[in-house]
N, C-alpha and C positions, 0 to 999 in steps of 0.2 A: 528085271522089269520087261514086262513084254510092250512091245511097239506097236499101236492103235496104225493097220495100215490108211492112208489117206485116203478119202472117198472122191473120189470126182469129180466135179461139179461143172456145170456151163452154165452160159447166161441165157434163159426164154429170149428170142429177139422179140417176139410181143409182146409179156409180162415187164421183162427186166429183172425177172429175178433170177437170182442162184437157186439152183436143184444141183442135188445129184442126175450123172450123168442119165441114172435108169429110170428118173420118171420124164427124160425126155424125149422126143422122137429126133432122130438127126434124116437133115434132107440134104441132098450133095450134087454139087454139080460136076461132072468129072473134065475133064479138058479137052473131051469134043464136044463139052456145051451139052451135056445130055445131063437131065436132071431127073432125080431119083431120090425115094425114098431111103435110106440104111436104116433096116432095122436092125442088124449087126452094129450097125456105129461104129466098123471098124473100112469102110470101102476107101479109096484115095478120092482125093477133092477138094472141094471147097464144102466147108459143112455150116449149116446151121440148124440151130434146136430151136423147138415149142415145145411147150407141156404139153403134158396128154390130156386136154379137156378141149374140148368140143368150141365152147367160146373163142380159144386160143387159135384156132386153126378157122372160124371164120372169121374173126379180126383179121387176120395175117392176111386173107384171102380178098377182104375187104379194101385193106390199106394197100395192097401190093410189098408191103415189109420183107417179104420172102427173095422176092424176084430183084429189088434193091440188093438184099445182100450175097444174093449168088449172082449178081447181075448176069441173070438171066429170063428169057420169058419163064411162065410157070405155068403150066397145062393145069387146066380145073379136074381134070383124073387124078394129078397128083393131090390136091385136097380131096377128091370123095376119098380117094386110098388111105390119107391121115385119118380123117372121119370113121374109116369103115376100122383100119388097125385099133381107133380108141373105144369103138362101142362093142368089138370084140373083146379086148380086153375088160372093159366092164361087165361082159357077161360070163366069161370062165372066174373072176370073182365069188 
């Protein structure tokens, strides 16, 4: 019997829901306080994911949700960056 490997998964901090880990973006802060997008998903840090929709990334932007859980400031570059990664990917679709 072959072995289904285990998928991934994290929690949206905005939704709240479970995905797999690849429909979501991870944002990091590393430990000199420098915050960053991983589109790798593999950088050191402190990480947190949103989905990939447009909605999800200005809620977060909105509430401050993001900057709560990396507690740290969060540059509005770093949302156009999520924004621009999501509407790229919608358009190689």
């Amino acid at each position: 019997m072959v072995q289904k490997r285990k998928v991934p998964e994290r929690k949206c901090i905005v939704t709240n829901e479970m995905k797999q880990k690849k429909e979501l973006i991870r944002v990091v802060r590393n430990k000199e306080g420098e915050v960053f997008v991983d589109s790798s998903g593999k950088k050191n840090g402190r990480g947190a994911y949103l989905s990939k929709e447009i909605d999800a990334i200005n809620k977060a932007e909105k509430t401050g949700v993001l900057s709560r859980q990396l507690n740290a400031q969060i540059e509005p570059s770093i949302y156009d960056e999520l924004r621009e990664l999501i509407l790229g990917e919608n358009h190689e679709k």
